[in-house]
Each structure stands twice: as C-alpha cells, then as structure tokens.
N, C-alpha and C positions, 0 to 999 in steps of 0.2 A: 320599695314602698308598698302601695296599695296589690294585694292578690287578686289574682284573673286566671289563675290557674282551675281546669275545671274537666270532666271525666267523671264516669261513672265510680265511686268510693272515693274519691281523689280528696285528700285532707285539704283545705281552706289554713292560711296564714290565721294564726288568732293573735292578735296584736298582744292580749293579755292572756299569755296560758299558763295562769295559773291554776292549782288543784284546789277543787270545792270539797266540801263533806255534803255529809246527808242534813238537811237546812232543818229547821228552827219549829216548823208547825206553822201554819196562818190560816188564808181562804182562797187564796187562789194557787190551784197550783202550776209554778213554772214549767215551762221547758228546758230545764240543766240537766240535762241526760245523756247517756253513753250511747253509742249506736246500736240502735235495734232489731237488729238481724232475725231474729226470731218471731220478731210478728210480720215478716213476708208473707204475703200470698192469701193471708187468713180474709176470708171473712169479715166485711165490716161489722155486722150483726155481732160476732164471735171475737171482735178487740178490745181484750180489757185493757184499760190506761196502764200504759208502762208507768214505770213506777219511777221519776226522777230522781236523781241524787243531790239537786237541791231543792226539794220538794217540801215549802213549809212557809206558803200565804193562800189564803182563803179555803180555810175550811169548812164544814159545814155548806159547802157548794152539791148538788145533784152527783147522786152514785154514777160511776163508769156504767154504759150500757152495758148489761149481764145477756146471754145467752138465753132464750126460751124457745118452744115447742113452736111458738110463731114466728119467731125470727126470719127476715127474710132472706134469699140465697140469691148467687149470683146469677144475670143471666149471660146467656153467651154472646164474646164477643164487647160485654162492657167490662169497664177495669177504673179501679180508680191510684193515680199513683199521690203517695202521701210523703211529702216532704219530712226530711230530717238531716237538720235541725227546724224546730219552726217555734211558734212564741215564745212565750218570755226568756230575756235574757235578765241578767244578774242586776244588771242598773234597773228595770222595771220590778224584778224580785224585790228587791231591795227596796223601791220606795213604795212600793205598797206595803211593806210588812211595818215601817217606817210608822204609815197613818195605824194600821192594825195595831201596833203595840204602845202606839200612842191614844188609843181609845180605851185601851185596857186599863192602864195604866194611869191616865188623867180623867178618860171619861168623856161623855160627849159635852159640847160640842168640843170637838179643836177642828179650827180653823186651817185650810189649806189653798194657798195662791195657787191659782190658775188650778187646770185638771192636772191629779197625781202624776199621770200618765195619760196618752191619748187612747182615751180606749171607753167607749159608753160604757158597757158591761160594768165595766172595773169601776168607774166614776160612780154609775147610780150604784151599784152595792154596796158601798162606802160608804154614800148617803145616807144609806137607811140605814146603817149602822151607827149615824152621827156624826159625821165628816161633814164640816160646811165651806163650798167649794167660792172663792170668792177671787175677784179679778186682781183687785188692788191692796194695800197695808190696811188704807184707809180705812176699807171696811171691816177690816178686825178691831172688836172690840180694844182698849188700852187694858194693857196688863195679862190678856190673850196668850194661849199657846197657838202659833202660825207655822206650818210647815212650807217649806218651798220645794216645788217641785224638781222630777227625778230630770227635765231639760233647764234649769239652772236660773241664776239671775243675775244682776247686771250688783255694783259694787252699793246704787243708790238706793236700792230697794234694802238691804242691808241697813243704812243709815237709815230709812222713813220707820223701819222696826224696832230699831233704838231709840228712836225720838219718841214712838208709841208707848216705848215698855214693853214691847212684845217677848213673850219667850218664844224665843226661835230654834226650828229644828231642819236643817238644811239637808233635803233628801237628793241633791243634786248630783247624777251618777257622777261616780268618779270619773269615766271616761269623758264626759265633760270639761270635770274639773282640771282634767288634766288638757284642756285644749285652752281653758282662759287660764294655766297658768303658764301657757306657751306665747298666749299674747300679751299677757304682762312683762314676761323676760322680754321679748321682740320689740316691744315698745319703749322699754327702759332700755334698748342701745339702738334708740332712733332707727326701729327700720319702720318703714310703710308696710302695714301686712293685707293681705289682698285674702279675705274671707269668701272662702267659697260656699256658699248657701243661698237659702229662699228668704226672698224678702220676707218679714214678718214673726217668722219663725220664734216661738218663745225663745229655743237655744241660740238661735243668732242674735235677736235683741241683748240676752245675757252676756253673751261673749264681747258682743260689739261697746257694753259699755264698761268692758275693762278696758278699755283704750280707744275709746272713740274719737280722741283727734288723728291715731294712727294707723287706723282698721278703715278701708274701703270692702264693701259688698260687692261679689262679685255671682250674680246669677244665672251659671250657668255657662256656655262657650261663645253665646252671641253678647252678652255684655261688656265681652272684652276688648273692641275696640274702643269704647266710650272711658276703660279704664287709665288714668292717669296718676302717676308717681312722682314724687319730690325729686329723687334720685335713682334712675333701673339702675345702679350697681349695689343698694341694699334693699335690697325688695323680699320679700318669704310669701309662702301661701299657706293658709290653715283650713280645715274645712266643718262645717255642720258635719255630725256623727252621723248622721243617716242618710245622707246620700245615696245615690246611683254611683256605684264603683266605675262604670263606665263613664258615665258622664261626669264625672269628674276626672278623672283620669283627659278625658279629651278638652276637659276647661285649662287643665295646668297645663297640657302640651298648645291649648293655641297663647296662655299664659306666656310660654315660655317660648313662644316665637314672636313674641311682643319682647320679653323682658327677660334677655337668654341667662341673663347673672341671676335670674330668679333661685331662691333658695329653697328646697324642701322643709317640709317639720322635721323634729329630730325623729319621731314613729307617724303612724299610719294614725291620722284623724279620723279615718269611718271606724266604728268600733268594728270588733270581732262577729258579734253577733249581726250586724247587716250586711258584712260583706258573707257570714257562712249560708244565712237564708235565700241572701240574691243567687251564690252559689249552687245551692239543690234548685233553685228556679230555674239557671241555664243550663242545668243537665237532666232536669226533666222538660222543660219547654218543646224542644222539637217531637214528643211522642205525644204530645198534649192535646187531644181538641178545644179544651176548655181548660182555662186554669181559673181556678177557684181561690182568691187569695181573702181568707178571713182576717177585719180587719175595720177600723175606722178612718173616716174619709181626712179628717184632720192628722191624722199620725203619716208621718211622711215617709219612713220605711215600709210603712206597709201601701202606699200609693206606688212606691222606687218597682215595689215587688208586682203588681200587674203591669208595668212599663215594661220591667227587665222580660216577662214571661212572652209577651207580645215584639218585644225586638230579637227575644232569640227563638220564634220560630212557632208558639200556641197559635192554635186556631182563632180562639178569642179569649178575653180575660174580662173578668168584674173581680169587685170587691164588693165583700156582704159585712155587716156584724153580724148580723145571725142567719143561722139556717132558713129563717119564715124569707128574707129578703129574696134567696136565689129563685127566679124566673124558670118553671116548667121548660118553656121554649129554647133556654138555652142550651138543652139536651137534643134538641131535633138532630138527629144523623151524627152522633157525637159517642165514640167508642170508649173513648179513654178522658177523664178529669183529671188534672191536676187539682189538690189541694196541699195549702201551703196558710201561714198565718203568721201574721207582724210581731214583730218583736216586747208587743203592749197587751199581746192577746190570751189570755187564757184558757186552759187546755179543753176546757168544757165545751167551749163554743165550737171547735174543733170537732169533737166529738158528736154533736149538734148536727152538724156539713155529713157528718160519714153517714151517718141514723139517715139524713133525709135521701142521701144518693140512695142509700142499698135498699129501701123500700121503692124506689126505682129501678132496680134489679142490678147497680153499682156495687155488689157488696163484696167483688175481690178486690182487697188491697194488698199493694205491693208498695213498700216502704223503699226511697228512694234516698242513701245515706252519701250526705255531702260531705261530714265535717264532725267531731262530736265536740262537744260542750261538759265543760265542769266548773266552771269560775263562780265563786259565790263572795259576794262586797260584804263588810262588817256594815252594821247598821251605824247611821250617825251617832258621833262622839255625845254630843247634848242628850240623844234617846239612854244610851248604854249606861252611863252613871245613873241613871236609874233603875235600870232591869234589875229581876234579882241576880245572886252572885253565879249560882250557876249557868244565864243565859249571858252575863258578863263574860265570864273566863272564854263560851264559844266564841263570842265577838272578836275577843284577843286572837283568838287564834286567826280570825280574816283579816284580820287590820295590815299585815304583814302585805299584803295580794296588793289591797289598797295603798299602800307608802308607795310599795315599788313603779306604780304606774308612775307617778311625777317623779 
C-alpha cells in the first residue's frame, strides 16, 4: 500500500503514473516536472525556472529571476537545499486552469464553491480576474455557471445545483473522485468504512456524504479507541488524500489491532503527489536547520509537510505564503534551509523564498530529487464540449489517465 521507502534519489510509489504532455497555457505555472539535475549547486540569484512538462495555468505571472551584475552570491558555509518534487500537482493544475478557461470562455463572473484550491496566492489572482469565490449553492445566482472545487463535494450539493438551475462544472480531482467512488461500492455491500481524516475538511465532508450512514471519521491514532462497528468482520479503511503517510499508516495499524479482519482500499488513498513531496522532506530533513515549507495554513498537505520535516529530524520548521512572512531571526546560527512547497502552491512564490534567502548570502542551491512527476488530468467533461476543437482532441488524449484511476 502506502510508500515510506526513502534515500537520497530514491523513486517514491506514484499511485497514478501516468504519462503527461507539455499542458495547455494558463497562469499559474505547475510543478509536473522531470527531475532536475542540472540546476544543482547554481546559484539562487542565477535559477532560472525549469521549464515543466505540464506547464500551462497562470500566465501572465512575474518573469523567473534573471541574472544581473548585482546579483547576490553565496556566503560561506550557507546553503539552501530545494525540494523536488514540490507544488502543484495535476489535480490542482487541473482545477485552476478549470476556473481560467472558464473565464475565458463564459466571462466574468463564474461562480466558484468554496476556494479552488487552498492556496491565498492562487484564490486572490482569480479574483481579480472575476472568479467569485462563495461558500454555499445558495449564493450563486439561478441560472449561474458554479464550479466545484478541486477537494470535492458531498451527492447534496449536486442536487441544491439542480434545483437552482445552476450550470455546473465539477473540478473535483480525480484522485478524489476515485476515493468517493470507493465509498460508494463499500457502502452498497454493507461494509462500515472507517475514514481516515481531519475533521472538517472540505474532502472529508464530500466523501463522508456519499455514504454517511456508513462512513465513521476517524482522526487520527487516538481516536481509535472511541471507534465502534456494526460488524469487525466487514470493516475497510479509506483515507483523506492529503495526509501524513506516517500517521496514517500508524492510524490503520492501531486500526487493525482493534479490527484485525479490517480490509485495505483496493490502491493507496494519499495521492501520489503528497506522498512524493513528504518524501524529499524525509530525505532532506536531517541536513536541515530550517525548513522552509511555502504554503497556506488551511491546505493540509502542505501543514503534513512542516510536521513530517520536524519528526524526521529539521532544526525547526514554519510555513509562509510568501517570502515577506519569513522571520530574519529564523536564520540566527542556521547553515542550511530546507525549501519545499504544498501541493496548491505555485512556482513563483517559491521563487519569491530563494530571492529572499540568497540576498541573505543563501544563494547556493542544491536541488534535492525524490521522485519525478508527469501526470496531467483532462479538464472536466462539462468545460471540454466547449473549448475549441483543437484544445478538445488534447483533453481526449488525458481522459484515458483519468478512466484508468476508478
């Protein structure tokens, strides 16, 4: 099941490894990239943005820091190491290009539940591009175009959209989808399923109400005494996508010292893309005085990732969204930074974190390669029948990535 294998180059399990292309254009752009070997060692000053292979949301974003005659240089003695893989994966690609060609194409406003994605940056840009970000159905207009976000929704919210006349466009990652169609089958042959996640969670809410007389919350490894079943001989576990590979991994083993007939999913519920970033976090962690994980405080993978940095061995760890956040004093007596960034995060702010260490005399990097990445999701079926033909036939060609998960 879940991967914990871990070493310096060491490939990470990718649940979905499927092969992407070179993406579409947008404004932000992802992290779906091959590994980067050749910007070891350089320079932050002197890193220009590798150039992803699914590279194609938010453009019109701030140029890659360019090299100039003031550039700052390393001093001796500091070093900064830089995760890879590190933000976006294909389900956050995906729903932000989602609202982006949904703007394009209909215009502002379209309406979107809850945040696209957890992630400030990404939210206010979309904003001002005419994205209107709202809690409930209720408050989209009738007759509305409403997007749903890339962590999913429950079967009701579906219905309150139909009742509205909403036109809807469900950006909800497949690897998601592919967890509430695990609790659908599990519920339709009477098992009790024991969801592993954080109370609240927009994805747990959505998962939980594909079958909320037969999904128990389960948060975490001390909750499991308090857990109770109809029957332990048909019991399963499924989990929220973003977890802590470890702490989850130790919920299902004190699980299953409770409930030893307990059944696995048929694949690995953490996606690929949280288990590869937690992955370069435990193999840079023990050289780390600081790890620097860019990131928003509601996005839960990227909270998993100053946990995991601090249990396997950093000095200390924060989470910033932007560079202005990080704290001068976190540097006192501090040779080496980890940086690293959530799965929501986009490559600029990243970029942002390197600019402000190397003007602190941080400006050798050394790229620290976990895992590579290529998977790219077709945009939703409702978006596609409207693009024109030639960004239709690309879509056909991801849709293929997407069946195969469920």
């Amino acid at each position: 099941m879940l991967s914990t294998r871990t070493g310096h180059g060491a490939s990470a399990v990718v649940s979905a490894a499927f092969s992407g292309s070179a993406g579409r254009g947008g404004i932000l752009t992802p992290r779906l990239y091959a590994a980067e070997p050749t910007f070891a060692r350089l320079p932050a000053a002197r890193l220009a943005a590798p150039v992803p292979r699914g590279a194609r949301s938010m453009e019109g974003m701030p140029p890659a820091l360019q090299p100039s005659s003031t550039a700052p240089f390393a001093s001796p003695g500091k070093r900064v190491l830089l995760a890879a893989p590190r933000g976006y994966c294909a389900g956050v690609d995906r729903a932000v290009v989602t609202v982006e060609k949904a703007l394009e194409l209909y215009g502002p406003p379209v309406y979107v539940r809850k945040e696209i994605v957890h992630n400030k940056y990404v939210v206010q840009t979309l904003r001002e591009r005419g994205a209107v970000f709202v809690d409930e159905t209720d408050e989209v207009p009738e007759g509305a175009t409403v997007i749903f976000s890339a962590h999913g929704v429950a079967p009701i919210v579906h219905e309150e959209a139909a009742a509205r006349r909403l036109r809807t466009i469900d950006a909800t990652c497949p690897l998601v989808t592919k967890v509430h169609r695990e609790a659908v089958r599990f519920a339709a042959e009477d098992y009790d399923i024991l969801l592993i996640g954080h109370e609240g969670h927009e994805e747990v809410v959505g998962t939980s109400g594909e079958a909320p007389e037969h999904i128990v919350l389960v948060d975490g490894p001390t909750d499991v005494d308090s857990v109770a079943v109809r029957d332990p001989e048909k019991v399963v576990w499924l989990s929220q996508t973003t977890l802590s590979v470890d702490e989850t991994l130790a919920t299902v083993a004190r699980l299953r010292e409770k409930f030893p007939l307990l059944q696995d999913p048929p694949s690995d519920d953490i996606c690929y893309a949280t288990q590869n970033r937690q992955l370069a976090v435990k193999q840079m962690a023990p050289r780390c005085d600081l790890m620097i994980v860019v990131g928003s405080r509601n996005s839960s993978n990227s909270v998993r990732l100053v946990e995991v940095a601090l249990e396997h061995g950093a000095g200390a760890g924060h989470l910033v969204d932007y560079a202005a956040e990080i704290d001068p004093a976190w540097l006192e007596s501090v040779a080496t930074v980890g940086v690293t960034s959530g799965a929501s995060v986009p490559e600029i702010l990243v970029r942002d974190v390197l600019a402000w260490l190397a003007e602190r005399g941080y400006a050798e990097v050394e790229t620290v390669v976990a895992a590579q990445e290529s998977l790219l999701f077709a945009l939703p079926h409702e978006l596609r029948r409207d693009l024109p033909p030639e960004d239709a036939a690309e879509q056909d060609r991801h849709e293929a990535a997407d069946t195969a998960l469920h």
